[in-house]
VEXDREN-2710 file (C-alpha; in Angstrom, 1 decimal):
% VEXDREN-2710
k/r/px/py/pz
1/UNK/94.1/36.6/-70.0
2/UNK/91.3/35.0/-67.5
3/UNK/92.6/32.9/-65.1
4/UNK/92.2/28.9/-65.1
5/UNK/88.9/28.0/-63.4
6/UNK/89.9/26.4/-60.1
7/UNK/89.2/22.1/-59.7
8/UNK/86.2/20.9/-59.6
9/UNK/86.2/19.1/-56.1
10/UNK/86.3/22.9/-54.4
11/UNK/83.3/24.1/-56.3
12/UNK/82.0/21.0/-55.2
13/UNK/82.5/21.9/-51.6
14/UNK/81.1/25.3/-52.0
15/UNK/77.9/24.2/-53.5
16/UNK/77.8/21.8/-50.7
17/UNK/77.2/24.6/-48.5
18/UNK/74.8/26.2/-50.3
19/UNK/72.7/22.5/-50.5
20/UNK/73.3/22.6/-46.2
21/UNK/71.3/25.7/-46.3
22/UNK/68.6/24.5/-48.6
23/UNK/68.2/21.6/-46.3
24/UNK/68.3/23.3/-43.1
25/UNK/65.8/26.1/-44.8
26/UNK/63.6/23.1/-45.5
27/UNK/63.5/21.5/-42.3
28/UNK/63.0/24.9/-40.4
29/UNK/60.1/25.5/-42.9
30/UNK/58.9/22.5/-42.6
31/UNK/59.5/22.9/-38.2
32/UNK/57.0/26.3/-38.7
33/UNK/54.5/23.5/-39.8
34/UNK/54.8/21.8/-36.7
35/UNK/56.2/18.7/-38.4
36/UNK/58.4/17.0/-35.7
37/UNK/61.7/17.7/-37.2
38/UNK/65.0/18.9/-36.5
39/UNK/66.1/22.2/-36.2
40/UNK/63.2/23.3/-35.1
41/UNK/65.3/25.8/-32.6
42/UNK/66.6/27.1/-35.9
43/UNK/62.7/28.2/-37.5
44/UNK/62.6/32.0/-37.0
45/UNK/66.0/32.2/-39.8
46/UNK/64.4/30.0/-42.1
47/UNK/64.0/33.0/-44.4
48/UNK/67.9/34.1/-43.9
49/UNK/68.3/30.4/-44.2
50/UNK/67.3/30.4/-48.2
51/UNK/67.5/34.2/-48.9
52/UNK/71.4/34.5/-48.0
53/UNK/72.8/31.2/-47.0
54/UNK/71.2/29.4/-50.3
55/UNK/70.9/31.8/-52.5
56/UNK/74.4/33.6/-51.6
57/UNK/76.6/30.6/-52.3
58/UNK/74.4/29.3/-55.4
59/UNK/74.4/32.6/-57.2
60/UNK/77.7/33.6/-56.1
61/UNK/79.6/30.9/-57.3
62/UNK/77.8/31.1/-60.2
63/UNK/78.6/34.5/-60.6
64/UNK/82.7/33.6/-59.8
65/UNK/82.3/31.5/-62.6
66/UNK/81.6/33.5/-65.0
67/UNK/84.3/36.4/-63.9
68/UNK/87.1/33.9/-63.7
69/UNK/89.8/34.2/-60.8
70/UNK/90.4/32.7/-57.6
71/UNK/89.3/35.9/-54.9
72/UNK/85.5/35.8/-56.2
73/UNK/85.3/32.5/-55.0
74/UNK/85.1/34.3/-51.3
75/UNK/81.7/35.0/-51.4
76/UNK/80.1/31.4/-51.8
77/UNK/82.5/30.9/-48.5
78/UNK/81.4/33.7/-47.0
79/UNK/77.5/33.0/-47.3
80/UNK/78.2/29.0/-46.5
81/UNK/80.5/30.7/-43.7
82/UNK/77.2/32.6/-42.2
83/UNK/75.4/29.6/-42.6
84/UNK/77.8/27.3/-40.5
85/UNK/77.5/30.1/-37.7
86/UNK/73.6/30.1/-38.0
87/UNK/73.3/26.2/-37.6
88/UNK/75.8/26.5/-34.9
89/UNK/74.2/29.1/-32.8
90/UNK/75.6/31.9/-33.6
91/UNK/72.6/33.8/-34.8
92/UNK/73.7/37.7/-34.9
93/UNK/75.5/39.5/-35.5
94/UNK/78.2/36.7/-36.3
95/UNK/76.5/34.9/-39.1
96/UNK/75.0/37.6/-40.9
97/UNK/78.4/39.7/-41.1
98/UNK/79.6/36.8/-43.1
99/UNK/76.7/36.9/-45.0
100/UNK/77.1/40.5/-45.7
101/UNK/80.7/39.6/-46.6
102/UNK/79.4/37.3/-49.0
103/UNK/77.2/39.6/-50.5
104/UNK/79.5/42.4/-50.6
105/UNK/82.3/40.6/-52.8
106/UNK/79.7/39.5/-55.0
107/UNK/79.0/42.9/-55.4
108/UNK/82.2/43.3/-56.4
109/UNK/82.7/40.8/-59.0
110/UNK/79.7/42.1/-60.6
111/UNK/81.3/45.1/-60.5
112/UNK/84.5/43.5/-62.1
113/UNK/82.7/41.7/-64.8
114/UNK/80.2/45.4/-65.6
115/UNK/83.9/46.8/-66.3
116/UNK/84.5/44.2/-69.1
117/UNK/80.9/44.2/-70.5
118/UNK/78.6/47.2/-70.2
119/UNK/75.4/46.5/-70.6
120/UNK/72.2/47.4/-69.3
121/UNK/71.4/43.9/-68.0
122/UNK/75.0/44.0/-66.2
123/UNK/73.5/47.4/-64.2
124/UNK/70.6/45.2/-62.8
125/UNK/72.6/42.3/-61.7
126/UNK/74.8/45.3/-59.6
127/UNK/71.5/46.4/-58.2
128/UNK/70.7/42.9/-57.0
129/UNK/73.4/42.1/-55.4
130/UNK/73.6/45.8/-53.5
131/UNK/70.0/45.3/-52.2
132/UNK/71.4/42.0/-50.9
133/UNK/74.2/43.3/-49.2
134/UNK/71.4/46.2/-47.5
135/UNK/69.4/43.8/-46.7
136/UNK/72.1/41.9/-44.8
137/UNK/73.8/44.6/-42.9
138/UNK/70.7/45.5/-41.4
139/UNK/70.3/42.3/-39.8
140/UNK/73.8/42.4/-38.5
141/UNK/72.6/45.2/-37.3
142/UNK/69.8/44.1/-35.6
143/UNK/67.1/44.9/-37.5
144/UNK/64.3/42.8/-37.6
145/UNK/64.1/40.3/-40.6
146/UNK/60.6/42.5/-41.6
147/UNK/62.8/45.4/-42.2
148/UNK/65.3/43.7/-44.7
149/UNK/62.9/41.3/-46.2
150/UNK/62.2/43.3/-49.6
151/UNK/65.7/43.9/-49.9
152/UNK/66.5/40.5/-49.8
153/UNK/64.0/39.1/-52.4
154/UNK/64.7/42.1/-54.6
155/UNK/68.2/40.6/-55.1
156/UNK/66.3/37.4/-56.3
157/UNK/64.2/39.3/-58.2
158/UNK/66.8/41.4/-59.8
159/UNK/69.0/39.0/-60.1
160/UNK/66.3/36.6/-62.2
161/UNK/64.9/40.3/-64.0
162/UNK/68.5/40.6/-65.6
163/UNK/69.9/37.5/-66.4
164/UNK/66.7/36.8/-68.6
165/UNK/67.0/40.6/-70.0
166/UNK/70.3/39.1/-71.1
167/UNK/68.8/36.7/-73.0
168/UNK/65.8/38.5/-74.2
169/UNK/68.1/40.5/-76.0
170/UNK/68.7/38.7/-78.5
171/UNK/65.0/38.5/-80.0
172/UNK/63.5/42.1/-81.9
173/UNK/61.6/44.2/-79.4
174/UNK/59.9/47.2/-79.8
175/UNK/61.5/50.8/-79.0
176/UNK/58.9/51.1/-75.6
177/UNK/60.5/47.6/-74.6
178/UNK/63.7/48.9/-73.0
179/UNK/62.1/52.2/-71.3
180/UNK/58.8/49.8/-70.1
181/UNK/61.7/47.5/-68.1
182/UNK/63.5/50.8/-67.1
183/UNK/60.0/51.8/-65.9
184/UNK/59.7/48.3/-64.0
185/UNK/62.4/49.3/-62.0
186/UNK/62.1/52.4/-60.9
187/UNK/58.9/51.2/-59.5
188/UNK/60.7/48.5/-57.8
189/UNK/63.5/50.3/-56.2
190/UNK/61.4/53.3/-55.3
191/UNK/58.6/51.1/-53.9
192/UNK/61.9/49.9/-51.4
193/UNK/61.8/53.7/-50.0
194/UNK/58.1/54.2/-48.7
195/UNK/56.3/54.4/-45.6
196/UNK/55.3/50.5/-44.3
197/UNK/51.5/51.5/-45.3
198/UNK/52.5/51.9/-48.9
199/UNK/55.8/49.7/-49.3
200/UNK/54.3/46.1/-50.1
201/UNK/51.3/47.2/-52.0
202/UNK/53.8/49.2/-54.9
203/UNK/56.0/46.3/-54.7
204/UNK/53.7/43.8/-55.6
205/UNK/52.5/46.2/-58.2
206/UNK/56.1/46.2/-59.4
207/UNK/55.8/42.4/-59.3
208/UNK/53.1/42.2/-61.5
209/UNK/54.7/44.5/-64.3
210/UNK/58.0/42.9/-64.1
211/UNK/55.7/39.3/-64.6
212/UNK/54.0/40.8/-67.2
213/UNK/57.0/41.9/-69.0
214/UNK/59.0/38.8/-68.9
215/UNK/55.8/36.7/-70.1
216/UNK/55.7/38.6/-73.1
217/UNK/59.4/39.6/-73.8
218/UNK/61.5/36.3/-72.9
219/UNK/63.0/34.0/-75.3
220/UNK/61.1/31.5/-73.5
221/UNK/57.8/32.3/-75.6
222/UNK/59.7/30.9/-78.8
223/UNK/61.6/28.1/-76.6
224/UNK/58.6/26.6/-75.3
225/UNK/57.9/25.0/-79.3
226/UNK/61.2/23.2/-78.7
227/UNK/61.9/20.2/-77.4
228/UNK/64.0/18.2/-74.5
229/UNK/65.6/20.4/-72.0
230/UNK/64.8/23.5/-74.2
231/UNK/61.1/23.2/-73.8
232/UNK/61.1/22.2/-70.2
233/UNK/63.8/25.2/-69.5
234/UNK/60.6/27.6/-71.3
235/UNK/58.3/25.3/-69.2
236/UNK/59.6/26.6/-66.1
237/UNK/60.0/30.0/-66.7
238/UNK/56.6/30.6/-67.6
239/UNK/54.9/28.4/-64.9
240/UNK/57.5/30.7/-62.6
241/UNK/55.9/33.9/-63.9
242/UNK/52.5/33.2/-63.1
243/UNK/53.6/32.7/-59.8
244/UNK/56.0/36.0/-59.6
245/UNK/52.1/37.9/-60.9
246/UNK/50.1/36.2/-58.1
247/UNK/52.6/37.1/-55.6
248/UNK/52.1/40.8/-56.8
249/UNK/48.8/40.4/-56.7
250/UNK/48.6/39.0/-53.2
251/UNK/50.7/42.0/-52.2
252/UNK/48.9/44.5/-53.7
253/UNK/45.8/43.6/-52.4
254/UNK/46.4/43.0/-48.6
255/UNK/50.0/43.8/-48.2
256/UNK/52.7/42.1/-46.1
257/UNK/52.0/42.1/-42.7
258/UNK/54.1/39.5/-41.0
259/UNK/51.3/36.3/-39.5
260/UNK/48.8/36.8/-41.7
261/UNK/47.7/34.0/-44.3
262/UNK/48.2/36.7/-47.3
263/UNK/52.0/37.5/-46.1
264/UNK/52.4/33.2/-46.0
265/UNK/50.7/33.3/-49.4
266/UNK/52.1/36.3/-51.3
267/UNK/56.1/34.9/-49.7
268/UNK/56.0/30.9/-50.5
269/UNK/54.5/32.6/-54.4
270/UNK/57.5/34.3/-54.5
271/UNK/59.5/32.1/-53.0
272/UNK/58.8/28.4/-54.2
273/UNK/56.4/29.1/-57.0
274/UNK/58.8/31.7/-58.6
275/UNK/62.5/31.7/-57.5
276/UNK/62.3/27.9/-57.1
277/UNK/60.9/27.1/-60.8
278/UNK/63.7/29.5/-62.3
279/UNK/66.1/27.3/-60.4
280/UNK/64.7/23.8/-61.2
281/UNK/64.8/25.5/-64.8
282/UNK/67.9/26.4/-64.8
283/UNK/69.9/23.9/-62.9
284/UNK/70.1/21.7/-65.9
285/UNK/72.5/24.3/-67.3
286/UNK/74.1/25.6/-64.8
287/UNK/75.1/22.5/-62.8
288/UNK/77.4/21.2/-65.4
289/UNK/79.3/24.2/-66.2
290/UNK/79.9/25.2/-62.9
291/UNK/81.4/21.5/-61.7
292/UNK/82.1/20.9/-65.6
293/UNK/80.4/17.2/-65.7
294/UNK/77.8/16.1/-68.5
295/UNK/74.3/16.2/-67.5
296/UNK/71.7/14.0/-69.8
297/UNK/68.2/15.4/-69.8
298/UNK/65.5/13.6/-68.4
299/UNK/61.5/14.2/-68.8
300/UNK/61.1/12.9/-65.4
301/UNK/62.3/16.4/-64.3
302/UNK/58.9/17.5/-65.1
303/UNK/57.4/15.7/-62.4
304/UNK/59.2/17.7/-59.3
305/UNK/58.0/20.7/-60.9
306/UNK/54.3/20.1/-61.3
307/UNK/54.6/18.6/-58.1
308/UNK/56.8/21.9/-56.7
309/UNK/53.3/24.5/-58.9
310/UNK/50.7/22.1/-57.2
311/UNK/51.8/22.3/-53.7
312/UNK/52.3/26.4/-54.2
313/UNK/48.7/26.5/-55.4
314/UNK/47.9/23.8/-52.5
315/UNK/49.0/26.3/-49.9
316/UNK/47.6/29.1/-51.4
317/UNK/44.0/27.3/-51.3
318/UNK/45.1/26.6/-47.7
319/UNK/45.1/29.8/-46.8
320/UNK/42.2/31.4/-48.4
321/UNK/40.2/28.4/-46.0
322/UNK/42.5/28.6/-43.3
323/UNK/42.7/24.7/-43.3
324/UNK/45.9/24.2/-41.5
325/UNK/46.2/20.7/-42.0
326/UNK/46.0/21.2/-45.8
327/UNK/48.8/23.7/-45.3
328/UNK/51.3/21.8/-43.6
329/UNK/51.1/18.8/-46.1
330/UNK/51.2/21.4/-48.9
331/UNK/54.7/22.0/-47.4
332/UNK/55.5/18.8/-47.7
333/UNK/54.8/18.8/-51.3
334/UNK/57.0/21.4/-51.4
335/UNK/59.9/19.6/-49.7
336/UNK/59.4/16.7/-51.3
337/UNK/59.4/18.2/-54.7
338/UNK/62.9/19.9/-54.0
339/UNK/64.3/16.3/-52.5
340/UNK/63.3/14.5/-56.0
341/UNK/64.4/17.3/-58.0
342/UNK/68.1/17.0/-56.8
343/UNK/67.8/13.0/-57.0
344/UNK/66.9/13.0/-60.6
345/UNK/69.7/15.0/-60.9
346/UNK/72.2/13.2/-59.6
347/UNK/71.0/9.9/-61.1
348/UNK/70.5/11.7/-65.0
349/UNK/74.3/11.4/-66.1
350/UNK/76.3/13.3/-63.8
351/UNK/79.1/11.2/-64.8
352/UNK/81.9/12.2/-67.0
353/UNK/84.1/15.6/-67.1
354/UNK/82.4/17.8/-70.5
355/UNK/84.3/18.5/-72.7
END
């Protein structure tokens, strides 16, 4: 029998964590704009910041969730753990043990809930979260973030890729469907194992398959003629997937060499125009079962993400005329988008326990 989900209030906590790290990854982003801001000491882990101290506790308490159980609740406090060690000074190897704690038992209770349903889908959430922990344990071990960096986002990506297979199973697909996403990848992981020269242009060639895929095979194609929270959940997958495809296209074509405008470009894509619309997107859903309060949809949310798309594409037309100023206040578009996000929120019904 699954065990009783633990009270709220501690879930609260956890998430609490993850939010210090989205704020701390904000101002140090922000810092690496030259804003005046604090934390500014703290600006070279602004990608660890996000990758593992956000990401970590968000997706695995979502993941402990869903397994049920007490233990799995030790990776959100193992990420927020890394986080608190960051912020406090202890950059390496301290911090990004615990994160590689973190990671690792949310390995594992992927691994637990594969056991009780085997499906394909299952398989790439496994992947995900092992390319985390990589991508962790080399920086404990001192690697430079440039070596870990597409093992990191390839536990977003992953992690995004098979939750919405999940769901795209559920609509007829062709026969070529399932071997295309197969294909997908095996371009992706293998793309992880080349020389430097050749890593980040196959990548972003993988990108731009996997965007092509999910544009034409998620259930957010037949969402999108809905209404409410259904439409804008379909509204911010696909806005998300043009960004994952120009990401891949920014890679492909110039790379990812760490200072140049196209690595700032092709990352922030990736990052805030894709990762961040699935979460705005999603949030709505997830927020209320995992600190089981009612949420009451609000078309307002539409306004943090256009606001979130239009700084991206801000940035990006930043870079290609390497107009700095343009640049900095397209990260503050950015920010700003994220901050009114989590306000509407928090003033859109979260008041009563859901039934």
């Amino acid at each position: 029998m699954r065990a009783p989900l633990p009270p709220r209030w501690p879930r609260l906590a956890l998430l609490l964590l993850g939010l210090l790290a989205l704020a701390a990854g904000l101002l140090t982003g922000l810092a690496r704009l030259a804003w005046p801001l604090p934390l500014a000491q703290h600006a070279p882990w602004h990608g660890p910041l996000m990758l593992c101290g956000l990401f970590g506790v968000v997706i695995g308490l979502e993941r402990a969730v869903a397994v049920g159980g007490r233990w799995p609740y030790l990776a959100p406090l193992a990420c927020g753990t890394g986080t608190l060690l960051l912020l406090t000074g202890h950059a390496a190897p301290g911090s990004f043990w615990a994160y590689a704690l973190g990671f690792a038992l949310l390995l594992a209770s992927t691994g637990r809930a594969a056991l009780r349903q085997g499906e394909a889908f299952m398989a790439v959430l496994l992947l995900g979260a092992f390319c985390g922990l990589l991508g962790c344990v080399l920086l404990a071990l001192g690697a430079p973030l440039s070596e870990a960096l597409l093992l990191l986002w390839s536990f977003l990506v992953l992690t995004i890729a098979g939750e919405r297979l999940e769901l795209s199973r559920y609509l007829p697909r062709p026969r070529w469907a399932a071997p295309a996403f197969a294909g997908v990848l095996l371009t992706l992981l293998g793309s992880l194992a080349l020389p430097a020269r050749w890593q980040a242009p196959a990548y972003g060639a993988s990108l731009l398959l996997l965007a092509a895929w999910l544009a034409h095979f998620d259930l957010a194609r037949r969402t999108l003629r809905a209404q409410g929270l259904t439409r804008f959940v379909a509204v911010a997958l696909l806005a998300g997937y043009l960004q994952l495809a120009l990401a891949g296209l920014l890679m492909l074509a110039f790379g990812l060499q760490a200072g140049t405008r196209a690595y700032d470009g092709a990352l922030h894509a990736l990052g805030l125009g894709f990762v961040f619309s699935m979460v705005l997107g999603h949030a709505p859903i997830i927020a209320p079962a995992l600190l089981r309060v009612r949420l009451r949809f609000s078309a307002l949310l539409y306004l943090p993400l256009a606001l979130l798309h239009a700084s991206v594409l801000l940035r990006l037309g930043a870079l290609a005329l390497d107009d700095f100023t343009l640049r900095r206040h397209s990260g503050l578009g950015s920010a700003a988008a994220l901050a009114l996000f989590l306000l509407l929120m928090l003033f859109s019904g979260l008041r009563r326990p859901a039934p």
